[in-house]
C-alpha positions in Angstrom: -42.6 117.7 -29.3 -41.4 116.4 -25.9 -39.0 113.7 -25.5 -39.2 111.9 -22.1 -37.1 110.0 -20.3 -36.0 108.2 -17.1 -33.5 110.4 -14.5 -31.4 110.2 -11.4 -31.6 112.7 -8.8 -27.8 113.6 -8.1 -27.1 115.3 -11.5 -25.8 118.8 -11.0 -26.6 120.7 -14.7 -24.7 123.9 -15.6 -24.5 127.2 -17.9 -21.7 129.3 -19.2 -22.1 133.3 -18.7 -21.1 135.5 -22.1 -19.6 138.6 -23.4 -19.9 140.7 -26.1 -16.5 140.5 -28.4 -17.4 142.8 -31.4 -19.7 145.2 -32.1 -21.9 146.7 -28.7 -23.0 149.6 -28.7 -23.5 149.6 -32.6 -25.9 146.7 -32.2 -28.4 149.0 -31.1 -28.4 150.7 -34.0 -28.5 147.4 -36.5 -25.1 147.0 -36.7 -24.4 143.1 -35.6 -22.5 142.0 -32.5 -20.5 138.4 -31.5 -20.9 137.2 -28.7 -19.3 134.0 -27.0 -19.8 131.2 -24.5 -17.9 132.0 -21.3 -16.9 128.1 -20.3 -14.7 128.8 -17.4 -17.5 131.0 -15.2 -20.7 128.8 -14.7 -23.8 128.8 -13.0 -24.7 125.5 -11.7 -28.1 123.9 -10.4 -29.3 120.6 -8.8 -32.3 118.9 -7.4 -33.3 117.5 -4.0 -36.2 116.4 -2.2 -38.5 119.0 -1.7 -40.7 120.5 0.9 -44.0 119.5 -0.5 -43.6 121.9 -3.1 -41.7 123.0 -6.4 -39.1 125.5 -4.5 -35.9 127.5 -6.3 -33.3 127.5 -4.0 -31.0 130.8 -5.0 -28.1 130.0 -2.8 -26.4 132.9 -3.7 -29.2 135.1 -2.8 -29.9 133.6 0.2 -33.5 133.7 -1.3 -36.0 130.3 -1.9 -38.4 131.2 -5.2 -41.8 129.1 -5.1 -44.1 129.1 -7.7 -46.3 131.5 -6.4 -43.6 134.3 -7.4 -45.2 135.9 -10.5 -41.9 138.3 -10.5 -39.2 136.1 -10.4 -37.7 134.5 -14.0 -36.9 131.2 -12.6 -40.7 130.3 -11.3 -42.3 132.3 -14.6 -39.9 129.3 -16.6 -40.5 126.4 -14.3 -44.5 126.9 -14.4 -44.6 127.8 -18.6 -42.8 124.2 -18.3 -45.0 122.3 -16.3 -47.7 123.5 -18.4 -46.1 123.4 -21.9 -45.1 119.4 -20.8 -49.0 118.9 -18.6 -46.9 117.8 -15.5 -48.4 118.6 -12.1 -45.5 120.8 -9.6 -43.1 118.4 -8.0 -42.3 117.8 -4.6 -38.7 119.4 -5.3 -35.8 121.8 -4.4 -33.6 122.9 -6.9 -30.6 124.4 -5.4 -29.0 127.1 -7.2 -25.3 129.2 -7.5 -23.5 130.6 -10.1 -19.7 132.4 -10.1 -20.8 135.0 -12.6 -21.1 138.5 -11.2 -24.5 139.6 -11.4 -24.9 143.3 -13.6 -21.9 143.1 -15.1 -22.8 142.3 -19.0 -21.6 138.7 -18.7 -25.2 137.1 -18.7 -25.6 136.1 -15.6 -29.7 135.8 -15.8 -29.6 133.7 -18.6 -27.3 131.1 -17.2 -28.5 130.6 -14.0 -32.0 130.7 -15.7 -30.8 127.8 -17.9 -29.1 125.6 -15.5 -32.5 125.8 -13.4 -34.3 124.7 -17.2 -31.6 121.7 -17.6 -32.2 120.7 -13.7 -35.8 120.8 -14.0 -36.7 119.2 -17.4 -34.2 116.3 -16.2 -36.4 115.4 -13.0 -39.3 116.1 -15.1 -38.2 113.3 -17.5 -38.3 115.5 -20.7 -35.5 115.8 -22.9 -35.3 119.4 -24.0 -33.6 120.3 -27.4 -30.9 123.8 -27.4 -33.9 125.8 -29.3 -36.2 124.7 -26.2 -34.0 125.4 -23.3 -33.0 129.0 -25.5 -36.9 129.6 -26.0 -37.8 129.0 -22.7 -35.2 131.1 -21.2 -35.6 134.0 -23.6 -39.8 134.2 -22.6 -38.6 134.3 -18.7 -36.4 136.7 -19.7 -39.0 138.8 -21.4 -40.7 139.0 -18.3 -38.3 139.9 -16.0 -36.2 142.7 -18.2 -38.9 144.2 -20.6 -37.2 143.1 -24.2 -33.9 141.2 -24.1 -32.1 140.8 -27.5 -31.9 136.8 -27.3 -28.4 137.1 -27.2 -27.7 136.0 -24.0 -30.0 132.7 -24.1 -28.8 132.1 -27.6 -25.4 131.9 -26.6 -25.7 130.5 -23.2 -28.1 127.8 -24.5 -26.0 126.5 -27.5 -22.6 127.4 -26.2 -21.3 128.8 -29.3 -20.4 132.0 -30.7 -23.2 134.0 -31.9 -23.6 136.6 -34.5 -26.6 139.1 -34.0 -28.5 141.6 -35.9 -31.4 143.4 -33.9 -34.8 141.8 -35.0 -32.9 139.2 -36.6 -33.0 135.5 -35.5 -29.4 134.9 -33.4 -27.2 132.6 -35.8 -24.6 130.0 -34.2 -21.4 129.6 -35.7 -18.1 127.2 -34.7 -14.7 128.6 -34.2 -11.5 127.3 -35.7 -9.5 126.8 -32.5 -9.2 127.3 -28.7 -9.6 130.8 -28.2 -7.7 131.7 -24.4 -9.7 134.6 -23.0 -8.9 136.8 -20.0 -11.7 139.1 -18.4 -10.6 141.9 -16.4 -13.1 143.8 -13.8 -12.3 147.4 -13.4 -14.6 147.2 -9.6 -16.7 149.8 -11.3 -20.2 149.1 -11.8 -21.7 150.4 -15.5 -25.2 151.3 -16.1 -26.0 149.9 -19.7 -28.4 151.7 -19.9 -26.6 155.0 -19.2 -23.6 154.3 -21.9 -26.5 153.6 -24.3 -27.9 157.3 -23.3 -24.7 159.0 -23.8 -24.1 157.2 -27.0 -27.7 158.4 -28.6 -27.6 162.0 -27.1 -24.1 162.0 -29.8 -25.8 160.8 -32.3 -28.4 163.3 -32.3 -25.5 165.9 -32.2 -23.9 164.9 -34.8 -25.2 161.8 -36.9 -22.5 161.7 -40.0 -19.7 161.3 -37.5 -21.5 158.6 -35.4 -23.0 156.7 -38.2 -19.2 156.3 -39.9 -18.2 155.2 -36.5 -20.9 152.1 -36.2 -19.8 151.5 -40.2 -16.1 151.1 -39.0 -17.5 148.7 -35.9 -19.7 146.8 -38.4 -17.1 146.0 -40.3 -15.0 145.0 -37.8 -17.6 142.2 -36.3 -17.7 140.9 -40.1 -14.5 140.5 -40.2 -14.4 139.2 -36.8 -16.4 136.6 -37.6 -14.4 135.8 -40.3 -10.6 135.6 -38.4 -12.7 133.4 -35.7 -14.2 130.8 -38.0 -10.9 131.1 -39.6 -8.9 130.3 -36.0 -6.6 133.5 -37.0 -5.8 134.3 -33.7 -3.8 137.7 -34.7 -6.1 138.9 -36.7 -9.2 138.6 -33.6 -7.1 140.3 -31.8 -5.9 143.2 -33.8 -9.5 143.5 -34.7 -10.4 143.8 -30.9 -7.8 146.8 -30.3 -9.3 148.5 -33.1 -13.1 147.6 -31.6 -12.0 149.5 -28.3 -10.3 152.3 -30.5 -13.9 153.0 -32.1 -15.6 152.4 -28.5 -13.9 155.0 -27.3 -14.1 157.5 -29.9 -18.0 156.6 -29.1 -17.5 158.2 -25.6 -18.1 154.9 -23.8 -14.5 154.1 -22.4 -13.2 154.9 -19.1 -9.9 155.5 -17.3 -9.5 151.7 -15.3 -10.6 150.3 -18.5 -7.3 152.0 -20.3 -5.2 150.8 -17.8 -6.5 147.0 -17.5 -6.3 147.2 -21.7 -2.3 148.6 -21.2 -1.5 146.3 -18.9 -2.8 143.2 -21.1 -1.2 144.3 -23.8 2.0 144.9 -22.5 1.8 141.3 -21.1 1.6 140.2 -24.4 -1.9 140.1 -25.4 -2.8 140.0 -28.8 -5.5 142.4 -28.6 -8.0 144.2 -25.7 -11.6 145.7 -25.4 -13.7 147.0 -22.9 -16.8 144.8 -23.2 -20.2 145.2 -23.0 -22.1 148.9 -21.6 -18.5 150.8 -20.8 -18.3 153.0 -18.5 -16.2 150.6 -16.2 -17.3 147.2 -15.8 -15.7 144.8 -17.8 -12.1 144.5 -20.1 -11.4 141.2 -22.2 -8.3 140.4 -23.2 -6.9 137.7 -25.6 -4.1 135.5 -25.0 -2.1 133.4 -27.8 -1.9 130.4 -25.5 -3.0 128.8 -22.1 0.6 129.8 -21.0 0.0 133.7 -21.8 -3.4 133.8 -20.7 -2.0 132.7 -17.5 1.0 134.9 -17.0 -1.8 138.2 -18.5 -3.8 137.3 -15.5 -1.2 137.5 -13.3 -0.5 140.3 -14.4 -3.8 142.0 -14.0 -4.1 140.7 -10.6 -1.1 142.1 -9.4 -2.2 145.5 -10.8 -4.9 145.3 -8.4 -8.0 144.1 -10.2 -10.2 140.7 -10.6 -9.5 138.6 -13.7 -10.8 135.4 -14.8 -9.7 133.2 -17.2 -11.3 131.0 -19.6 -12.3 129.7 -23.1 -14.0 129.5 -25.9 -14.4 127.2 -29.5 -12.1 123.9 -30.0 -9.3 122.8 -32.3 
């Protein structure tokens, strides 16, 4: 099932973070979601020497994670590795950092957790497929957060875009063309899990008027779907203005999330969404070309806030 083979030491292995493009929120309720690689924000591991020991080095954290750590995601993988590939623990250190915020929706646990997979099954020798790495990530995951949806390893693992039904099994799919992406951070920090509250206590009010609005959003992520396999550039981001339309009639917006969607759009964007819980945290933006996504950064920097900028799919 393992396929083993002889490393070098030096190798630094990295991750891509995610986001949700189409359909949070109504993903709870069955509805699917897409979500997408982020390429440009990483996290990164490699492996030294150790202290006698199989150590985790969380640079970031300023924290070193040995197997011992029954709590922590990164030793609960390392050790269901050893013992899924019979290896004894190494004398290693495997230094960790990432430049994805942590809490903020853009899978942060799932990359870091699967650059540590990729740094560790290459000293081990053992040649681990996407399905493995994804696996292995999602039952560390488990552990750590209770019951994760398997988007985040899914995508982070195969670095493709992702369509997701609730209970279903993720499903990778390829994008026609260079999609130019710019995230924009209202400097609010959401709680998921509060947006999802909010979201159910209006449902229970009143369910026709809810239920039409996760129809409208399913719809929407089909068609998304579509217009990305398709490389229809204009019509993913239409579709993404009339996402955050439907998000907001939801109740999950929020007043920084208006203004970082106003100010993408009128620097040309082709279309803007909160993304993710709501409720502050994240905006992403679509640009038609490395020059606009540029210039809509700018834009949103100057305004005040943190923007990144990257990629997904190829031509």
């Amino acid at each position: 099932k393992y396929a083993y083979f002889h490393n070098s030491m030096k190798n630094s292995f990295t991750a891509p973070g995610k986001i949700i493009l189409f359909g949070e929120h109504a993903v709870v309720y069955g509805k699917p979601a897409i979500a997408i690689p982020v390429s440009g924000m990483r996290a990164s591991a490699w492996s030294e020497p150790g202290e006698g020991k199989l150590t985790i080095n969380a640079l970031d954290l300023n924290q070193k994670i040995g197997l011992e750590n029954k709590t922590s995601q990164f030793s609960v993988l390392a050790q269901t590795l050893l013992s899924k590939t019979k290896q004894s623990e190494p004398n290693l250190t495997i230094n960790l950092t990432s430049k994805l915020p942590q809490g903020s929706g853009m899978g942060s646990s799932a990359a870091t957790s699967t650059a540590v997979c990729k740094a560790l099954s290459n000293y081990l020798g053992v040649d681990l497929e996407k399905n493995q790495i994804s696996e292995l990530v999602f039952d560390a995951e488990k552990i750590v957060h209770g019951t994760p949806s398997g988007i985040d390893n899914t995508v982070v693992a195969y670095e493709s875009p992702v369509y997701f039904v609730k209970g279903q099994e993720p499903v990778t799919f390829d994008s026609g063309r260079t999609f130019y992406l710019v995230i924009g951070d209202t400097g609010i920090e959401s709680s998921t899990k509060e947006t999802v509250g909010n979201v159910r206590d209006l449902l229970d009010k009143d369910p026709n008027l809810m239920n039409g609005y996760f129809d409208e959003i399913e719809n929407v992520t089909e068609g998304g779907k579509k217009a990305i396999e398709d490389g229809d550039k204009e019509a993913v981001g239409e579709l993404m203005n009339k996402n955050h339309e439907l998000l907001n009639k939801i109740g999950v917006g929020h007043r920084e999330l208006e203004k970082l969607v106003d100010v993408s759009l009128d620097a040309g964007a082709l279309g803007a969404k909160l993304t993710g819980g709501g409720g502050g945290g994240n905006m992403v933006a679509l640009a038609g070309s490395a020059k606009e996504q540029k210039e809509i950064c700018e834009k949103i920097t100057e305004a005040g806030y943190r923007a990144y900028q990257t990629t997904f799919g190829e031509d």
